[in-house]
N, C-alpha and C positions, 0 to 999 in steps of 0.2 A: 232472695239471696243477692239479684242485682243490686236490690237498690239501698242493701244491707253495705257489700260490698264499695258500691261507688264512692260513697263520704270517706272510706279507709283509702283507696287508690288515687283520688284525688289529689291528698297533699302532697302523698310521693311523687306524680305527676310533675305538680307544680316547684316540689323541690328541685327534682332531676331539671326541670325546663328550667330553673330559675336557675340555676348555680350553671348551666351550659352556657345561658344568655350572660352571666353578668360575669362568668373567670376568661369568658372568652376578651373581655374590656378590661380586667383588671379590678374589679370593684370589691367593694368588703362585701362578706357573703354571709349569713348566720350560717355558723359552725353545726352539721348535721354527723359529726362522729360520734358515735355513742359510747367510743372510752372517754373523749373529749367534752363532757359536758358538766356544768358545773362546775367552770375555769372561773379565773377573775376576769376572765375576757369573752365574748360569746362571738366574738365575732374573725373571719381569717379570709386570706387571699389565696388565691389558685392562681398559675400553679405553686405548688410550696416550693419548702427548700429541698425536698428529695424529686424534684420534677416532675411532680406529679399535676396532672392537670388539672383533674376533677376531684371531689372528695369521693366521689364512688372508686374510684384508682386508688386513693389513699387508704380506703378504707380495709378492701384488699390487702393490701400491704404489710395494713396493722396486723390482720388475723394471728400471725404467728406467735406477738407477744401476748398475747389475751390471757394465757394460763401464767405467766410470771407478774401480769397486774393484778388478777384474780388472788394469785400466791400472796401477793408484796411483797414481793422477798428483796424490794427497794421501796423506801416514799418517793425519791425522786424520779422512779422511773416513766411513771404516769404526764408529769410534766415534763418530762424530758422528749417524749414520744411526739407529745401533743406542738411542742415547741417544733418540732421539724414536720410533724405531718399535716400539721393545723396552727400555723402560726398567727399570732396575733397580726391584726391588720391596724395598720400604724398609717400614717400618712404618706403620698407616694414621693419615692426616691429615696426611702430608707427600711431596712430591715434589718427585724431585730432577732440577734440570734442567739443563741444559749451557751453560757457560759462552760468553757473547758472543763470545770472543778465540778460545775453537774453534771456531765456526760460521764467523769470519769467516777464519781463517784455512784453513778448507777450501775455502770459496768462492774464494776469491783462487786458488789452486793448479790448481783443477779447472775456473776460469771458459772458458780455453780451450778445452780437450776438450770443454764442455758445448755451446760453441758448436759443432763440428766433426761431432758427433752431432744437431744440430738440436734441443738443448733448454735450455730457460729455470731459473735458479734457481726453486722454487717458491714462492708470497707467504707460505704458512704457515709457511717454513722463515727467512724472514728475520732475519736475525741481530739486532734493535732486537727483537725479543721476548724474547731471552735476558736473564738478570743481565749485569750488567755485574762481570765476577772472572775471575780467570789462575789457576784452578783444572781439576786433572786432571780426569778421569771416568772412572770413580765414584768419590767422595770418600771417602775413607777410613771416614765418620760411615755412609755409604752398606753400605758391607758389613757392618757391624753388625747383626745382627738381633735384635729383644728377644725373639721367638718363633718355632719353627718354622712355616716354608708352611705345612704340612698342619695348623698348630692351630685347633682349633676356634673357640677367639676370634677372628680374622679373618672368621671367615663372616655376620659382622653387620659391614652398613655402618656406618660410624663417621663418613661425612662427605658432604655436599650432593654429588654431582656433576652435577644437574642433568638435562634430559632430552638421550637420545642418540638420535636417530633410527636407527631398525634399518633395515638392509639391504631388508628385505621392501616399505620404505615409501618409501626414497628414491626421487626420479626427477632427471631430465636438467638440468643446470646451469643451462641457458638457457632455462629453463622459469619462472625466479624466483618457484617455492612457498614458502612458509612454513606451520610448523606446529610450534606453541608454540613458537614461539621458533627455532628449529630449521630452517637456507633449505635449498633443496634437497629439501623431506621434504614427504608429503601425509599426510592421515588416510585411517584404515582407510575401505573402501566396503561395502556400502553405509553401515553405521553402528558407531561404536564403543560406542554404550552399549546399542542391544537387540538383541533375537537377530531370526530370521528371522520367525517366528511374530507375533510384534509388527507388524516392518516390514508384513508382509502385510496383515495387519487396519487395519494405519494408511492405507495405500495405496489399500484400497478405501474407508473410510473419506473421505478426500480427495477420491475419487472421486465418490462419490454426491454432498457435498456440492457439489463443484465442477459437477456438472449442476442438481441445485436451481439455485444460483445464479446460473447463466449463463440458465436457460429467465426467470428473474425479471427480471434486467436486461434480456434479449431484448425481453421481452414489453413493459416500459417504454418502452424506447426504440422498438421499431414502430409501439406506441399513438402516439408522437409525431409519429411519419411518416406516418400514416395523417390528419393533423391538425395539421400543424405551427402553426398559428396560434394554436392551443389555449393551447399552456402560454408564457406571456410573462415577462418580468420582472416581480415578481424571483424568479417560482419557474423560469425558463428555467434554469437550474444543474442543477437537477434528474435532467434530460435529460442531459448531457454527464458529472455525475455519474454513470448507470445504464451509459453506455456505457465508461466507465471498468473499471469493473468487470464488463464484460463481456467487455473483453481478460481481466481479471485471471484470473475464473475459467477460460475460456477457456487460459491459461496452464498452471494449477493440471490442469485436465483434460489436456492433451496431457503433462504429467510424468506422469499417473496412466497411460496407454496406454506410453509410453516408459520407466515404470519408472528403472532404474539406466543405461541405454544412454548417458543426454549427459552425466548429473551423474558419473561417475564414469568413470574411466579404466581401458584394458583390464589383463585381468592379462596379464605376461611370464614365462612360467617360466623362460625361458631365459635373462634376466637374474634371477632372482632376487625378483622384483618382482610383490607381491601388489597386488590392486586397492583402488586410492587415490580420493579426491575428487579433481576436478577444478579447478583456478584458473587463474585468468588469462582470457583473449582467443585464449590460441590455439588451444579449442574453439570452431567459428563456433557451433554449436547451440546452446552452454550462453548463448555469449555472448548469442544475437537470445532467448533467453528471457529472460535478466538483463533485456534492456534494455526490454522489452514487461513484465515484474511490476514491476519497480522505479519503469518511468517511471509507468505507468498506476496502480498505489498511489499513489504522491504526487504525480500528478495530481489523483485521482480525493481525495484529502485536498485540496489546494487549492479544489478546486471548491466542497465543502463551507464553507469558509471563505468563499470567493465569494458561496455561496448566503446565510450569515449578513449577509456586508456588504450585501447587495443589500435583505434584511431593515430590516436599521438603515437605510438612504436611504430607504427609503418608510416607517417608523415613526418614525423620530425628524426628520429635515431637514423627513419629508412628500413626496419626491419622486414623481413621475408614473412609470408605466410606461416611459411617450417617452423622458423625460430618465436614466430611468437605463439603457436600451437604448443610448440615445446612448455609454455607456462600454463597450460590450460591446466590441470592442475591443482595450479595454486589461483587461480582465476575461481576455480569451482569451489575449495577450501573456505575462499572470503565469500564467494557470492553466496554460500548456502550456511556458511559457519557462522557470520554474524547477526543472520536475523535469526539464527537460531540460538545463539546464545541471549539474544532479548527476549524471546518468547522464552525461554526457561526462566531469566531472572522477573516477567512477569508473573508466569505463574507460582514461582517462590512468593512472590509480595502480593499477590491474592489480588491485580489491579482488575481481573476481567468484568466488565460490567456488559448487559445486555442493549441492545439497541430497539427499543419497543417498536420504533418508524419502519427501518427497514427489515426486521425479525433476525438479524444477525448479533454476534456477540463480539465487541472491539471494545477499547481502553480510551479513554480521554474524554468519556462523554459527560460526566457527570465530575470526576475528577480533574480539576484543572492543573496539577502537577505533572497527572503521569501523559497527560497530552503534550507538556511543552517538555518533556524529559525524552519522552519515548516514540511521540510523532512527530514534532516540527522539529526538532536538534537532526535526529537523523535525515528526516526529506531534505529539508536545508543542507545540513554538511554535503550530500549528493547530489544535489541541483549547485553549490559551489564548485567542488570537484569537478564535476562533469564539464559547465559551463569554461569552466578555466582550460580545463584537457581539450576541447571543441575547439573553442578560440584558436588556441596554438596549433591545432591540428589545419584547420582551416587556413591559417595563416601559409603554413610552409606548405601547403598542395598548391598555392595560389602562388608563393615564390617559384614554385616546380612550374608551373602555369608558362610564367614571364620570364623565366631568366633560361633554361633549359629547353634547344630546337624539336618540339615534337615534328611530330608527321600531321599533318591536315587531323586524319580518324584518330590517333590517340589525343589532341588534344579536344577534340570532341568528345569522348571518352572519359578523359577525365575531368572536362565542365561538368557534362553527366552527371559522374560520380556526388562531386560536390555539392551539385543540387541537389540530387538525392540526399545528402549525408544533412545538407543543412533543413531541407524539405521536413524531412524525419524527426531532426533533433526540436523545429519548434513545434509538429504536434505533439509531439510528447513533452514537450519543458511548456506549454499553455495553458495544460488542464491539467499540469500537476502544481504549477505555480498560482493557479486558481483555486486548488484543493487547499494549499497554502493558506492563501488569503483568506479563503472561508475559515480554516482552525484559527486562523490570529484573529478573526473579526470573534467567533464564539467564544475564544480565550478571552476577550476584553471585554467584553460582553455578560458573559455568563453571570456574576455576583447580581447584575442589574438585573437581568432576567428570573433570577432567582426570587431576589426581592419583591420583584413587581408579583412572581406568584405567591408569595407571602401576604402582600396588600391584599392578593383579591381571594384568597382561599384561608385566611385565620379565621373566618367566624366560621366556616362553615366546619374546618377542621378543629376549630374548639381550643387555639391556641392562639399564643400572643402576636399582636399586630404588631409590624415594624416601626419602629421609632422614629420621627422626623424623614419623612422618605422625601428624599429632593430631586430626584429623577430616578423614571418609570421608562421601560421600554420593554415590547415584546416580539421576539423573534418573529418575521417573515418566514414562510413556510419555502417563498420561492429561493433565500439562501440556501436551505436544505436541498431543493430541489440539485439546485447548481452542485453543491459540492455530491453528491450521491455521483448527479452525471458526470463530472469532471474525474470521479475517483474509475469508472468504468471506464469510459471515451480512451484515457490515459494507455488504455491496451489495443489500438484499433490501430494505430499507425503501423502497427508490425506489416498489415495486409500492406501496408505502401510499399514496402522494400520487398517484397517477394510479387505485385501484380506486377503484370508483364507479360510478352505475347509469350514467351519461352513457359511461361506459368500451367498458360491455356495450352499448350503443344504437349506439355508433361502431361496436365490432369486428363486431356482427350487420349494420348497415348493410353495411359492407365485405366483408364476408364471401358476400351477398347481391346486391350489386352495387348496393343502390340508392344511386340518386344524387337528392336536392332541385334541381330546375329554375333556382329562383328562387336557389339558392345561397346561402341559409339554415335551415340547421336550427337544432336546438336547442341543438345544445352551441355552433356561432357565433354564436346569438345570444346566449348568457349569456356567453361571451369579448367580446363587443362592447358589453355594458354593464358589462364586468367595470373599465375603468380608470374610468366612471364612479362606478363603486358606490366602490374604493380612493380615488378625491377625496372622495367623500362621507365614509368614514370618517376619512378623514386632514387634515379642514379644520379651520381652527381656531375655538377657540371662537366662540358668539354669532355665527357664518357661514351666512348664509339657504342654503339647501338649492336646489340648482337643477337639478333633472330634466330630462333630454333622453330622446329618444324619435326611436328610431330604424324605425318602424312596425313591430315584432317582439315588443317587449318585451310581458311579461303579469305584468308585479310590480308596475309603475309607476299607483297608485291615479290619482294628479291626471291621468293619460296617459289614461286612462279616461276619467275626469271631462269632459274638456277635448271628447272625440271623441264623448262623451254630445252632451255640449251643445250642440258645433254641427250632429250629427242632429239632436237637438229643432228648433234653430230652421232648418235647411233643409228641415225637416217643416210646420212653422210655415205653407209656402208653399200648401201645399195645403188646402183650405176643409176638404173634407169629413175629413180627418182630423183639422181644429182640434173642428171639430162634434162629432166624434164623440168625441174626450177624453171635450169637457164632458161627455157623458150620461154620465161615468164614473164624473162625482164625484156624490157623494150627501148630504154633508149642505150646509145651507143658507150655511155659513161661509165652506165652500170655493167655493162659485157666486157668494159676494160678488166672496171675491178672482179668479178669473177672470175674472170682467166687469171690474173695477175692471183689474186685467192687461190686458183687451183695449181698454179704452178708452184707457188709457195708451199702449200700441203704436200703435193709430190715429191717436194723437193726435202721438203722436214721429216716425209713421211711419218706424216699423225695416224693414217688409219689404221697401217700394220700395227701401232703400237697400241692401236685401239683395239684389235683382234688377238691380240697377243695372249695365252690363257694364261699367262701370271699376271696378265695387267692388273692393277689395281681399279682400272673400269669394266673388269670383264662381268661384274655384275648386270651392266646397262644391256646383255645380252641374252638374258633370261626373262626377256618381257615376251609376255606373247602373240599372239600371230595379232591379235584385235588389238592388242596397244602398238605395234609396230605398224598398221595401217594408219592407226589413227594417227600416229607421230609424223606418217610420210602424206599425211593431208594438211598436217599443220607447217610440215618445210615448205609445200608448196606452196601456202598461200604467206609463208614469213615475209616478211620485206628484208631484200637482200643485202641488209647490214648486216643482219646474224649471221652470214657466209659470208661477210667478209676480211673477219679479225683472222689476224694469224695464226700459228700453229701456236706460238709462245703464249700469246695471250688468252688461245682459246685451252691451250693445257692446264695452264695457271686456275682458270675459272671451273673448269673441271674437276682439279686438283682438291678445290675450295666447298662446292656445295657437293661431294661426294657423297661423305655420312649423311649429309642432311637431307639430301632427296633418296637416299638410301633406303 
């Protein structure tokens, strides 16, 4: 039976090999369709005019008319078939195609039967894509040939045909992929320009990176929650920034565990059907990853913008913490409404494609529209904005800086500030303008990249080689590298604005369990002179300086001074520690002016009015027995200037830090 069998399998063999090797070059093939035979022509090219590549694809295709040529219930439909499915093979750079008046005249004849069969003329056969001429087929010029099939000079394309989507690559109609051009057809999976080896090392790569940068935003944002009162406008952005990109990484890690599993589709041997990237919506997985990187990226870019504007109201307008809280609001409206209205209007337009490299699902990778529509317009318009709102913010802290008398520690303070603000702004504006770079270099890029794997994968894919290729290039694996890293990294500066020793004093506190009674520590109380301190920098010129004091503070000198003083004089009350000053002072100068001081008070009588139980100081007399000691240790050791102002003056000042040391 083998060797019955062998001489029958043999020629199929050799047919199937012959016609792979020689439509892959473009060459005339003998015509092996078996409605097609015993033409005036024996001979035809692949792929035809219904893009078909191979004559086993076409042959397929015919099956359905088989019972209407059997029928004839047309002469001309047999030639009409053969004309598009097996066209005559003419010389290259011209094809010969069937006249309008034969397509329609077979439709007209056969329209019945096709109904009767339950089948539809089909849309690529319709007869308005023909010439319009009442000409036979094949045309007399047609049989002509300048050169033998088998001559060598045929074996070199001589003309564009454009890319054919191979067999291996196609998928299901109602799936509407596109790929270069090409609906119906996916890219290779996982990746068409590196090998395995690559993917691997990139994968893990992505990986580590994407735990660095989810434990950093983590850590940001819990620091927040463990202290929400802490971080206020206009550095509250901050916060919603870290957690941005803690989906993102978060994202970036679950591709790294799932690999090729969402981003790419299974293979089918059984159709034929190597594995392809993923598009569209009607993977739910790839989809809820699309829509958690995509929305949360340019979220977490708005935010940043937010953070600058918030910037420029308290530097340049001068606005209050209060007043620009007061827009938070509409700050959260734009920061979460407009990346959310992109990811709706992508999921409308079906752009989501899968990313075989990192096992995630984002847009622009394969499509070179929706990358410069939906990734670089918007990162760009925000890195403008931003950089524009920074500039000017920076500007006028630094007018504040120079033209407006700080104190030694506030302008220390607000150098600080600045540093920090500009510190921050270029880790984050370095690896997002680097993310940049990378989409505009594979934006310009990509056609070439394309092409070059057209040169090197049409024979094996059994389609047409590229036409005249004049340069060739193929992606480096370490530009990928970079933009993967740079799109993470991008969420890592948040840890810079919140490390700090007050960071480490929170998370030991918490960690510890202690908790302050009185519900003030240290980092609430420097948050609770923090909008004071931002009015004091941000007031305008020749603007007297007005210090408040909230019984906590330990910066504030005149706060001191004030709480000095009226210890001194609720000390004042007791004899023996007036007495006992005096014997403190020792030269002759200083004993004038104390006497000369106490006769003055005698004389004014300040103390009675200090005792007096309507005084308006009779508060100063409700301290108890240990802060009245401590206040008659601190007269003792005063230097006796502070006993030596008058009653007017020392009333006045009394009069003044009242409430405030109150």
């Amino acid at each position: 039976m083998l060797l019955l069998l062998f001489p029958l399998a043999t020629p199929v063999l050799s047919i199937h090999m012959e016609a792979i090797e020689s439509h892959s070059e473009f060459t005339c093939e003998p015509i092996r369709l078996r409605m097609c035979q015993d033409l005036p022509y024996n001979t035809t090219f692949m792929p035809n005019l219904l893009n078909h590549y191979d004559q086993q694809t076409a042959a397929l295709a015919m099956e359905p008319f088989h019972p209407m040529v059997n029928l004839m219930c047309s002469a001309d439909l047999r030639m009409f078939l053969c004309a598009l499915y097996a066209p005559v093979c003419t010389e290259y750079g011209r094809v010969s195609m069937p006249c309008r008046s034969l397509c329609q005249q077979a439709k007209d004849e056969c329209n019945k039967l096709m109904e009767i069969f339950g089948l539809a003329w089909p849309d690529d056969m319709e007869c308005s894509r023909f010439p319009d001429c009442d000409e036979p087929y094949p045309r007399p010029e047609d049989l002509v040939t300048s050169s033998d099939p088998t001559d060598q000079s045929s074996m070199t394309v001589q003309r564009d045909y454009g890319f054919w989507c191979p067999r291996e690559l196609k998928v299901d109609p109602d799936l509407g992929y596109i790929f270069m051009g090409r609906k119906d057809c996916s890219a290779p999976c996982p990746s068409m320009f590196f090998n395995q080896q690559e993917l691997t090392f990139t994968r893990y790569f992505i990986g580590v990176v994407s735990i660095i940068c989810l434990s950093a935003t983590l850590f940001t944002f819990l620091t927040f929650l463990i202290d929400v009162t802490r971080f206020r406008y206009p550095e509250r952005p901050i916060i919603f920034y870290a957690v941005c990109y803690v989906m993102v990484s978060l994202v970036f890690f679950l591709g790294f565990l799932l690999e090729d599993r969402v981003a790419c589709n299974a293979i089918s041997p059984s159709q034929f059907r190597a594995s392809t990237i993923t598009q569209g919506s009607h993977n739910k997985a790839c989809t809820l990853l699309f829509m958690v990187l995509y929305f949360f990226t340019m979220a977490g870019s708005m935010w940043w913008v937010i953070l600058t504007i918030t910037w420029f109201l308290a530097a340049v307008p001068k606005w209050g913490s209060e007043a620009i809280e007061k827009k938070a609001l509409l700050f959260h409206a734009v920061a979460w409404g407009l990346p959310g209205a992109l990811t709706v209007t992508l999921l409308a337009l079906n752009k989501i494609e899968g990313d075989g490299i990192s096992g995630v699902c984002f847009i622009g990778l394969y499509d070179i529209d929706a990358l410069r529509w939906f990734v670089l317009a918007p990162l760009c318009l925000n890195v403008a904005v931003g950089v524009s709102l920074l500039l000017v913010g920076i500007v006028a802290l630094n007018r504040v800086r120079m033209e407006i008398p700080l104190e030694k520690e506030n302008q220390t303070k607000l150098v600080k500030f600045m540093i920090r603000m500009g510190v921050f702004s270029v880790l984050y504006l370095v690896p997002l303008l680097t993310v940049i770079g990378c989409y505009l270099y594979e934006h310009t890029y990509r056609n070439i990249w394309e092409t070059t794997w057209m040169e090197e994968n049409c024979r094996r894919y059994h389609i047409p080689c590229p036409y005249k290729v004049e340069q060739t290039s193929r992606p480096v694996i370490v530009l990928f590298l970079i933009k993967y890293l740079m799109m993470l990294v991008v969420g890592i500066p948040s840890v810079f604005w919140v490390g700090s020793k007050k960071t480490c004093f929170e998370w030991a506190s918490f960690l510890h369990g202690h908790r302050h009674k009185d519900g003030v520590n240290e980092s609430r109380q420097v948050l609770q002179e923090q909008p004071d301190f931002a009015q004091s920098l941000l007031r305008e010129p020749n603007t007297p300086v007005i210090r408040k004091s909230r019984g906590t503070s330990t910066q504030g000198t005149s706060t001191h001074a004030s709480s000095t003083h009226l210890a001194v004089l609720d000390d004042l009350d007791e004899p023996a520690s007036y007495h006992g000053s005096l014997r403190r002072i020792r030269d002759d100068r200083s004993d004038t002016m104390v006497y000369r001081g106490t006769e003055q008070r005698s004389f004014h009588g300040s103390m009675p009015r200090l005792d007096h139980p309507l005084s308006t100081h009779s508060s100063l007399h409700q301290i108890d027995a240990r802060s009245r000691h401590s206040s008659q240790r601190d007269v003792s050791e005063a230097p006796p200037t502070l006993i030596t102002h008058g009653t007017t003056a020392s009333d006045s000042r009394v009069s003044e830090n009242d409430g405030t040391s109150a």
